[in-house]
N, C-alpha and C positions, 0 to 999 in steps of 0.2 A: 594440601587440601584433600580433604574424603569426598569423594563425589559420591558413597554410597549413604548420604545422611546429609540431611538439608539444616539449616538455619533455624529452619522455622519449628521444627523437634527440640530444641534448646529454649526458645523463644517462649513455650506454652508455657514455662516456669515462671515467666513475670507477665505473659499477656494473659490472657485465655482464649478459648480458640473463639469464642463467642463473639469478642473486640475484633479478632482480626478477619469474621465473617461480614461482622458489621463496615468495616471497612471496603472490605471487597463489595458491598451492594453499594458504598457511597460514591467509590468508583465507579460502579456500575451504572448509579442513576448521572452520574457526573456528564458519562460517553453518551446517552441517551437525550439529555437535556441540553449540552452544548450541542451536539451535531444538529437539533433541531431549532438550535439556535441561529447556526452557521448554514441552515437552508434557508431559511428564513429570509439571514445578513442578506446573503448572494444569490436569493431569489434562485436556485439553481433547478427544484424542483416549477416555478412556473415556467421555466427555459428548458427545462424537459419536458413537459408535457405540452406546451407549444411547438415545440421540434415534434414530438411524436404525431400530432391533430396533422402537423403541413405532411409529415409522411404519409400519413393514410389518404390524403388527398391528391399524393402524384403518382400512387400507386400505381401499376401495371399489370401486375398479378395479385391473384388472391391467394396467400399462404393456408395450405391446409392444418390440422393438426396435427398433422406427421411434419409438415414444414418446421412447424415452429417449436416441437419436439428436440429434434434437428440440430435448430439455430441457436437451442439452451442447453444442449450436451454441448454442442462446440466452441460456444460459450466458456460456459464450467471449466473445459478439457486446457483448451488454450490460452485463452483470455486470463483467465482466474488461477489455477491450478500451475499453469506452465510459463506462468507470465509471456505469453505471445507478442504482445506489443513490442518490446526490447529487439532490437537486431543485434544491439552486442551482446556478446555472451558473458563478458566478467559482468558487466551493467543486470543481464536477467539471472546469472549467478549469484551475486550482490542482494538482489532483490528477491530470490527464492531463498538464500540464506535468511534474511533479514524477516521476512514472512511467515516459511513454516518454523524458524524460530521462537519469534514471537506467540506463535500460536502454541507449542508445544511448551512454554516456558509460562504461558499464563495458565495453561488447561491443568501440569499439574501443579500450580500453587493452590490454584483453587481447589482442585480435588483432594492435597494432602491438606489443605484447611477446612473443608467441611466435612472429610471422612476423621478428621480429630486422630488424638494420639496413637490409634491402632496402625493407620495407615502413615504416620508421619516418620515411621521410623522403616517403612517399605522401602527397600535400595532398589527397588525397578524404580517406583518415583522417582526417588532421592537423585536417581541418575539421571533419568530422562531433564530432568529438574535441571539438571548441569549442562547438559546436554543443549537444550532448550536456549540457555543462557550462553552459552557459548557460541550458538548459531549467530544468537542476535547479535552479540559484541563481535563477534568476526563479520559480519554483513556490514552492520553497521560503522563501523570503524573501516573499513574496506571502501564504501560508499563516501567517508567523509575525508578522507584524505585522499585517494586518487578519483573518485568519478564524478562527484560532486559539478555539475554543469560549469558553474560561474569560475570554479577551481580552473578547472578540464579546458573547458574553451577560453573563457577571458582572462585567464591569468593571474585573477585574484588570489590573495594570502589564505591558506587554508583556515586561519583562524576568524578573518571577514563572519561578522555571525550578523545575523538579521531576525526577526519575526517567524519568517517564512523558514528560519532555522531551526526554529525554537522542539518539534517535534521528534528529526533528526536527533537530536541532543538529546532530548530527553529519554526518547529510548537508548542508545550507545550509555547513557550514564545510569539508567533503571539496569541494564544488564551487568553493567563493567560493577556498580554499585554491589551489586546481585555476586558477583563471583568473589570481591574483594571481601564484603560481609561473612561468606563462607568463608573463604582463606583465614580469616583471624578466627576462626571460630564461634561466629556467629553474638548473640548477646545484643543490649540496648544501647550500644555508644556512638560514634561516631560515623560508621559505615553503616549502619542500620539508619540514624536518621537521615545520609544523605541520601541514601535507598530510598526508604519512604518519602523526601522533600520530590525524590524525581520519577517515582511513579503516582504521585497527588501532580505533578506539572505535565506527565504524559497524558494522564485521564481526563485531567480537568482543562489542559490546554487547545482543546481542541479546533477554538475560532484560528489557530495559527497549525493545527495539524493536518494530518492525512486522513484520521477519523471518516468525517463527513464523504472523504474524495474515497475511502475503502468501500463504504457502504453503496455508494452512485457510480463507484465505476463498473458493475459486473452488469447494468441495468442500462449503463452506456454502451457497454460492448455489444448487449443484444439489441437491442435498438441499431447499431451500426449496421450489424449482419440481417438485419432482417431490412433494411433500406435493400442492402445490395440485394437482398434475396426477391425483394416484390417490384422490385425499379427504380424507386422513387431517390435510388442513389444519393440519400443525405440532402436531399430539397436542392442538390446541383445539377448544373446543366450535365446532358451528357452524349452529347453529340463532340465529334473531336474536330481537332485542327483540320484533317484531310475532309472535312466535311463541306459540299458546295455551300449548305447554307451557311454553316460557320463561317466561310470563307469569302462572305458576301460583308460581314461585319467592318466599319471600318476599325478598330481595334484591330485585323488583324491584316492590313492592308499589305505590312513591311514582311509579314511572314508568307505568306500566298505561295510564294515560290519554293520557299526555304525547305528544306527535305524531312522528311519526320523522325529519323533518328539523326538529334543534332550533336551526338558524341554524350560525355559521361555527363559533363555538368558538374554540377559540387558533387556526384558520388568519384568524383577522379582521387580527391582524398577523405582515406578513410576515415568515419568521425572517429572520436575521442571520450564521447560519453554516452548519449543513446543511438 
């Protein structure tokens, strides 16, 4: 396989680049119209902004504009960028392969498709292109057979596939697709339409993908830190166990006495997937 010379430089000889622009917007209006589909489904955006209305209401502090400055670089930095959430490392390894792969693998298809034949025969693309592809099928094949929750914790059969799978697959097979199509040297046959069947199921699947949760999680994360940052700590209580009035609850009648570091708990074993 040439990693300096993509597919898609072979390709303009029976497509034109025009078909395969037209494509790229159909995808595009696809991710645009399902996600606004799948807020819709699961209501997720009036369960954000109801969570947001009780925040501003048990506020404690009033965030300045340097606050909230702040709380969107750190945001960006960790949340987004660094995948912060994750405490295991192969899990936010996993998932930073699988991401800026994805990202660098679709940035240049589209750029050697709409800069047309001059740019398609560019081996920085042509590589990064490979590059890109290679991230994603190593993340994502890495994700699907050892971290995969249901795999990782219950024990299930890696091949167990569900709905809630359906995204997962679809990229591991848009990439593996993507590098197999190269390998043969590119052309209209058989690894080119299972390419294309699995990035029309990536684009357009999205009431069963990540899509919608890509776009609402970076607007969740701020929202979190900005709870912790003004008080209103996620509309929870936030008084603790050692607290006289907590301790007046009867809910916590059997604990009163109990000591407040009561040992590890479930961090005594380490997890196995996030």
């Amino acid at each position: 396989m040439d990693i300096t010379t993509t597919p898609i430089a072979d390709l303009s000889a029976t497509i034109s680049y025009s078909t395969m622009e037209s494509f790229i917007y159909v995808m595009f209006a696809l991710v645009i119209v399902m996600t606004l589909v799948d807020v819709w489904h699961k209501k997720s955006m009036r369960w954000f902004n109801e969570n947001v209305a009780k925040g501003k209401l048990n506020a404690t502090k009033d965030l300045s504009a340097g606050d909230k400055v702040g709380i969107a670089v750190s945001t960006i930095v960790v949340d987004v960028l660094s995948a912060g959430e994750f405490c295991n490392f192969n899990r936010k390894l996993a998932h930073l392969l699988t991401m800026y792969g994805f990202i660098l693998f679709n940035a240049m298809t589209a750029i050697i498709i709409f800069s047309g034949a001059a740019e398609a025969a560019n081996t920085l693309y042509a590589t990064l292109w490979h590059v890109g592809a290679i991230m994603l099928a190593v993340g994502g094949w890495w994700f699907w057979l050892f971290i995969r929750v249901d795999v990782a914790a219950e024990g299930n059969k890696w091949y167990n596939i569900s709905a809630m799978d359906m995204f997962s697959i679809s990229l591991i097979a848009t990439s593996t697709f993507a590098l197999i199509w190269s390998y043969v040297g590119g052309g209209t046959g058989v690894t080119f339409g299972l390419f294309i069947l699995s990035a029309v199921s990536l684009f357009g699947g999205v009431l069963w993908s990540k899509f919608a949760h890509m776009f609402f999680k970076p607007f969740a994360a701020y929202e979190k830190r900005t709870t912790k940052a003004n008080g209103s700590a996620m509309n929870l209580p936030t008084i603790t166990r050692d607290d006289p009035e907590q301790q007046k609850r009867h809910s916590m009648e059997l604990l009163v006495d109990a000591p407040m570091n009561m040992g590890l708990g479930i961090k005594r074993e380490a997890p196995k997937h996030y």
